[in-house]
C-alpha positions in Angstrom: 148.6 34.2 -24.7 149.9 30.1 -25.3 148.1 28.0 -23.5 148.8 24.4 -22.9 146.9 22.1 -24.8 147.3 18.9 -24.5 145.3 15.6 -24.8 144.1 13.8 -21.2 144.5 10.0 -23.2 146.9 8.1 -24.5 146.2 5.9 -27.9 145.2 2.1 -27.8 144.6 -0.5 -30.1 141.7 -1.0 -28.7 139.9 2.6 -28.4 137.0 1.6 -30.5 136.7 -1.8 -29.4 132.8 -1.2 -28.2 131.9 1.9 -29.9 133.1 0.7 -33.2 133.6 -2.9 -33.4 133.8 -4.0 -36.7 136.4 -0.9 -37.4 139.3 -2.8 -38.7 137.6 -5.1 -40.8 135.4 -2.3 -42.4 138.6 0.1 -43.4 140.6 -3.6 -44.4 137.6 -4.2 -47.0 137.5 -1.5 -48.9 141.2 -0.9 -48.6 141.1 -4.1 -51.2 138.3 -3.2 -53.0 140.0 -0.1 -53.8 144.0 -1.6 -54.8 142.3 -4.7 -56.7 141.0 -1.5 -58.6 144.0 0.0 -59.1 147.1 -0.9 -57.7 148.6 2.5 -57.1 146.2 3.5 -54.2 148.2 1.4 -51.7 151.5 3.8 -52.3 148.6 6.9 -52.5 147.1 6.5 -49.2 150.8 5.8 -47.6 151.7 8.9 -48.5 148.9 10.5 -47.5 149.8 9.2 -44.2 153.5 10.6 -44.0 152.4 13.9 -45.6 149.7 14.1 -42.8 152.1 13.1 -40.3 155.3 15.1 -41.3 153.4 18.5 -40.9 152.9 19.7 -37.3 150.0 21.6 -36.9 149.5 24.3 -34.0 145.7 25.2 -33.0 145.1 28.6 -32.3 146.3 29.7 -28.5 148.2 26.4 -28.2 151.5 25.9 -27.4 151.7 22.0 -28.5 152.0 21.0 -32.0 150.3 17.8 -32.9 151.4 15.2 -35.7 149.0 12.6 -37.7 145.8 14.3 -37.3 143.7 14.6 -40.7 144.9 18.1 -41.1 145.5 17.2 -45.2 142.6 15.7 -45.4 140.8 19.2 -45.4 139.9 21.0 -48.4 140.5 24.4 -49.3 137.3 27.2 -48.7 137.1 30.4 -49.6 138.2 31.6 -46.5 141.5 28.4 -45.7 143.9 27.7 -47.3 145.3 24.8 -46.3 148.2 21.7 -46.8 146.4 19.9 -50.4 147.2 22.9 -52.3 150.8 23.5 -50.6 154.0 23.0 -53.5 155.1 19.4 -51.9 151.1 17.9 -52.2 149.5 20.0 -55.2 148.5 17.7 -57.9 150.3 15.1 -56.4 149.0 13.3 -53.3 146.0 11.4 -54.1 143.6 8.8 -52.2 141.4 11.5 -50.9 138.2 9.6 -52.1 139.3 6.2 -50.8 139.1 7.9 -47.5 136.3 9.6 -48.0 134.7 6.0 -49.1 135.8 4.5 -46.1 134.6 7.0 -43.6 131.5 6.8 -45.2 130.6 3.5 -44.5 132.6 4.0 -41.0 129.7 6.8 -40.4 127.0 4.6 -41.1 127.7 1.9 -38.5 129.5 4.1 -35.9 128.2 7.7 -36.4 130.5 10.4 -34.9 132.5 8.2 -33.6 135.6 7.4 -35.4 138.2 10.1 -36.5 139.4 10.3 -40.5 143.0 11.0 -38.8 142.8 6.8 -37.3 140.8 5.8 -40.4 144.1 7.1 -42.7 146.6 5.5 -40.4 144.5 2.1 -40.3 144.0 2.3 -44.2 148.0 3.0 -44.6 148.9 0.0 -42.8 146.7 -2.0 -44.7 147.6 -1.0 -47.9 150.9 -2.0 -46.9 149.9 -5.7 -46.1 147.9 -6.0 -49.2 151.1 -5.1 -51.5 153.0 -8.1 -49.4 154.3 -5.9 -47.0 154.5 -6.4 -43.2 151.3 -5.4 -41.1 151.3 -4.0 -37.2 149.5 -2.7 -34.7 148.5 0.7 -34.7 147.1 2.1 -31.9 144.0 4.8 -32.0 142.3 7.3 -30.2 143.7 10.3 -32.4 141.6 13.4 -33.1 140.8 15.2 -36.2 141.9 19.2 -36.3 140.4 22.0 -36.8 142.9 23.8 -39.1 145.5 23.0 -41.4 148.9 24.9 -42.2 149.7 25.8 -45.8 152.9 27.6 -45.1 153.9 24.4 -42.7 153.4 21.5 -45.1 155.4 24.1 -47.9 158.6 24.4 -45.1 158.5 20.7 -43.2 157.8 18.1 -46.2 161.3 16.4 -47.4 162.0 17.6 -51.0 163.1 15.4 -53.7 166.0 17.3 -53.6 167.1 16.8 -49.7 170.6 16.1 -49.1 171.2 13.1 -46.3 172.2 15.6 -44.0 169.0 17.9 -44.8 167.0 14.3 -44.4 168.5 13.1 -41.2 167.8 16.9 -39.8 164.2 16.9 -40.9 163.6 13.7 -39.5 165.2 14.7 -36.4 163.3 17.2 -35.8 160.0 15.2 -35.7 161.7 13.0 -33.1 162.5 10.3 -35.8 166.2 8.4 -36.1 168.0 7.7 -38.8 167.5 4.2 -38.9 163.3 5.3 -38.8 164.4 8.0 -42.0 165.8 4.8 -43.8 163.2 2.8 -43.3 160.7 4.8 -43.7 162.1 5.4 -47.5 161.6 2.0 -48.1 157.9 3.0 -49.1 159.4 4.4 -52.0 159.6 0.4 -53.4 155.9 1.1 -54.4 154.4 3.8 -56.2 155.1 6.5 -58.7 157.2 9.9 -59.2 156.4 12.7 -61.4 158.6 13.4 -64.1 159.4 17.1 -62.5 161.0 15.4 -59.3 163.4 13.4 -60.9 164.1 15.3 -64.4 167.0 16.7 -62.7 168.5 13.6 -61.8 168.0 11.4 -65.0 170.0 14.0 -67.2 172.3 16.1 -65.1 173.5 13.4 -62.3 176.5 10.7 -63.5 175.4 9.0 -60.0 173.1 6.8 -61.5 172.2 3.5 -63.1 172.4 4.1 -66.9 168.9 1.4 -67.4 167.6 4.0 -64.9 168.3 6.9 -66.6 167.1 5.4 -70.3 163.4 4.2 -68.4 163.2 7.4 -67.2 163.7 9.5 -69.8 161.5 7.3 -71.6 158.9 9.1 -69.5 160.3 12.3 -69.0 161.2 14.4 -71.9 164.2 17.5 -71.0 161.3 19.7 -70.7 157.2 19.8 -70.8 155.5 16.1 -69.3 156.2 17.4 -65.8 153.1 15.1 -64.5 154.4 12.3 -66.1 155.2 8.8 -64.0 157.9 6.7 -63.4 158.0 3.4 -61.4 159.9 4.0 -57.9 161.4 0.3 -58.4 161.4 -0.6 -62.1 161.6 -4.4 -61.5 158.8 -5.0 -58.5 156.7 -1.3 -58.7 153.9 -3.5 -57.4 154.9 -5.2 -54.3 156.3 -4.2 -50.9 159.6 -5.6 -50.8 163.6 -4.9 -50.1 164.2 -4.2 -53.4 164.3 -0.7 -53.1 167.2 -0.9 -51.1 169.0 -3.1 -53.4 168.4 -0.8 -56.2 170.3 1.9 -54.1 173.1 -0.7 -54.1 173.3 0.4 -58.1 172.6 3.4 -58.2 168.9 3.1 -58.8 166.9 5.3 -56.7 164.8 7.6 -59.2 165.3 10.5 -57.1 168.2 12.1 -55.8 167.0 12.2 -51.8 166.9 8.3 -52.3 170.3 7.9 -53.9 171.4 10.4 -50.6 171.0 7.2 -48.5 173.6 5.3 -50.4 176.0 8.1 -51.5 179.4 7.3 -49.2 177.5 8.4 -46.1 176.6 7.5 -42.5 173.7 5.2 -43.6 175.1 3.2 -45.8 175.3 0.4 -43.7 171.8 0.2 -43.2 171.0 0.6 -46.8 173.2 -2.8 -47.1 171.3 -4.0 -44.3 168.5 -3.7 -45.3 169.2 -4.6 -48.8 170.3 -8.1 -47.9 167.6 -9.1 -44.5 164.2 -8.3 -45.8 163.2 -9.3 -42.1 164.8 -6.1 -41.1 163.3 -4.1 -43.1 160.2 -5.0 -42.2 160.6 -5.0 -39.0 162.1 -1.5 -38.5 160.0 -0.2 -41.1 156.5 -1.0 -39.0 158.1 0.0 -35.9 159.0 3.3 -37.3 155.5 3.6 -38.9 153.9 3.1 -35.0 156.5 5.8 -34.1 155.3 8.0 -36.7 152.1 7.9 -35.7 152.3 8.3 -32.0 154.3 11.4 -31.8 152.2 13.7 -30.1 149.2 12.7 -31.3 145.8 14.8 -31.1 143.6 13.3 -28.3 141.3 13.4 -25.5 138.9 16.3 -26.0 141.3 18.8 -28.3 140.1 18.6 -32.0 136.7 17.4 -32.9 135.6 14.0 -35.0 134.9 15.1 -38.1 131.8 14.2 -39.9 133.4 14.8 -43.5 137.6 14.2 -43.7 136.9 17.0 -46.0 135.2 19.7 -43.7 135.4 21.0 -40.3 132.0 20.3 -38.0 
C-alpha cells in the first residue's frame, strides 16, 4: 500500500536563523576558498544542484516524489546503488568534496542540524555570485533522503543529445516552463564538457560555428579522449554572463541540446532576449533556480539530516 507522505512545513529563508546562525556566511567562505582554488568548482557544484534536483526520488510506501533533496550526494554500498554511478553523472559530476568540506565545518558549529540537501542549494547559488553572476534568496528547511534512484537519474536527466521538444517535455514534467528550461541553460556559460558529449556535434553537424568546431576538435580527437574538456563559452568560460546566449546567436553552443534552443524554434525569441538584456537573464535565471528548488521539496519530519552527505544515519 501508497501512503501519503508529505512534509507538515514549508521552506524559509530563515529556517536556521537560531539553530544555525552563521549558516550563510560559513557555506559563502569556503564556497571562495574552494573557486579561488580552482575556478571550475563553481560550474561543478551548479550542477550538482540541477542533477540533484532533476531526479525525483520516491521513498519506500510513498506516494509523493520529492525534488532537491541530497539524494546524489550518496555513495554507492555494497548493498545501493544509487544516482553518482548512473550514465548521465558517472565520471562526470564533481564537487562532492567541497560539500563534504562545507558540511564539515557546518557540523562543528551546528551539529545535526543542517541538511547537505540546503548546504548544496546555498553553495550553488554562491558559486554563482562569485563567477559575477546574479545571487537570490533561497529558502531552506529541505530534508536529506534516505535512498537514491539509479534507474531514475539514468531516465529523467536531459541528454546532450535532447531535441527542444524532448527539453521543453522534460522540463515540463518537473513543473518548469520554457522560459525556466532557457534560462536555466544559461549555466552552461561556465564550465566544461567532455569530449564524448559533443564529438558528435563538432564533426557530423553543419549547424555550427566553424571556430567552434576547429577548438573543439582541438580537444576531441574522432575517436579515444572521450574525458577530454572543452570550454562551454570559448571567449568568457570563467564568468557568469549572457554570452552563452549570444554564442547561440552563431551557432556556438558546444552541444547539440544547446544549439536546440536557437534552431528555428519556439524559443528563439528568448534566446535573442536574452542574448541582448543581461538583466533578463539574470533575473529569470535566479527566479527559475528558486523554482527549481522549491518543487516539492523534502520537509518537516520525512527524511532524516544526515550526518555525512555521503551516508545514510
Amino acid at each position: 500500500m501508497l501512503l501519503a507522505c508529505s512534509g507538515d512545513a514549508q521552506l524559509s529563508p530563515d529556517f536556521y536563523a537560531s539553530t544555525c546562525p552563521n549558516l550563510q556566511r560559513i557555506v559563502s567562505d569556503t564556497m571562495r576558498e574552494a573557486v579561488d582554488q580552482e575556478l571550475r568548482v563553481a560550474a561543478s557544484v551548479l550542477r550538482l544542484f540541477f542533477h540533484d534536483c532533476f531526479v525525483n526520488v520516491r521513498p519506500h510506501l510513498c506516494l509523493t516524489i520529492y525534488w532537491c533533496d541530497g539524494s546524489l550526494l550518496l555513495d554507492d554500498t555494497a548493498t545501493f546503488t544509487g544516482e553518482k554511478s548512473a550514465f548521465p553523472n558517472r565520471n562526470s559530476v564533481r564537487g562532492f568534496e567541497v560539500i563534504d568540506r562545507i558540511k564539515s565545518r557546518v557540523e562543528c558549529e551546528c551539529s545535526g542540524t543542517v541538511s547537505c540537501a540546503d548546504i548544496l542549494a546555498l553553495a550553488a547559488r554562491d558559486g554563482v555570485a562569485l563567477m559575477g553572476g546574479p545571487t537570490w534568496t533561497v529558502p531552506l528547511g529541505r530534508r536529506d533522503a534516505r535512498t537514491a534512484s539509479h534507474c531514475d537519474a539514468n531516465a529523467q536527466l536531459p541528454p546532450p543529445t535532447a531535441t527542444l521538444p524532448t527539453l521543453i517535455s522534460m522540463f515540463d514534467a518537473k513543473g518548469l516552463s520554457s522560459r525556466d528550461m532557457v534560462a536555466l541553460s544559461g549555466a552552461h556559460t561556465i564550465g566544461f564538457a567532455q569530449c564524448a558529449n559533443f564529438r558528435a556535434r563538432i564533426y557530423n553537424e553543419t549547424n555550427i560555428n566553424p571556430i567552434l568546431a576547429a577548438n573543439g576538435r582541438g580537444a576531441c580527437p574522432p575517436s579515444g579522449g572521450d574525458t577530454n574538456l572543452a570550454a562551454m563559452d570559448l571567449q568568457t568560460p570563467n564568468r557568469f554572463d549572457n554570452n552563452y546566449y549570444t554564442n547561440l546567436l552563431t551557432r556556438g553552443g558546444l552541444l547539440y541540446s544547446d544549439q536546440q534552443l536557437f534552431n528555428n524554434g519556439r524559443v528563439d525569441w528568448l534566446v535573442r532576449v536574452y542574448s541582448s538584456r543581461a538583466d533578463a537573464f539574470r533575473r529569470d535565471f535566479a527566479a527559475a533556480m528558486v523554482k527549481m528548488g522549491n518543487i516539492n521539496p523534502l520537509v518537516g519530519t520525512d527524511g532524516e539530516i544526515r550526518k555525512n552527505c555521503r551516508l545514510v544515519n
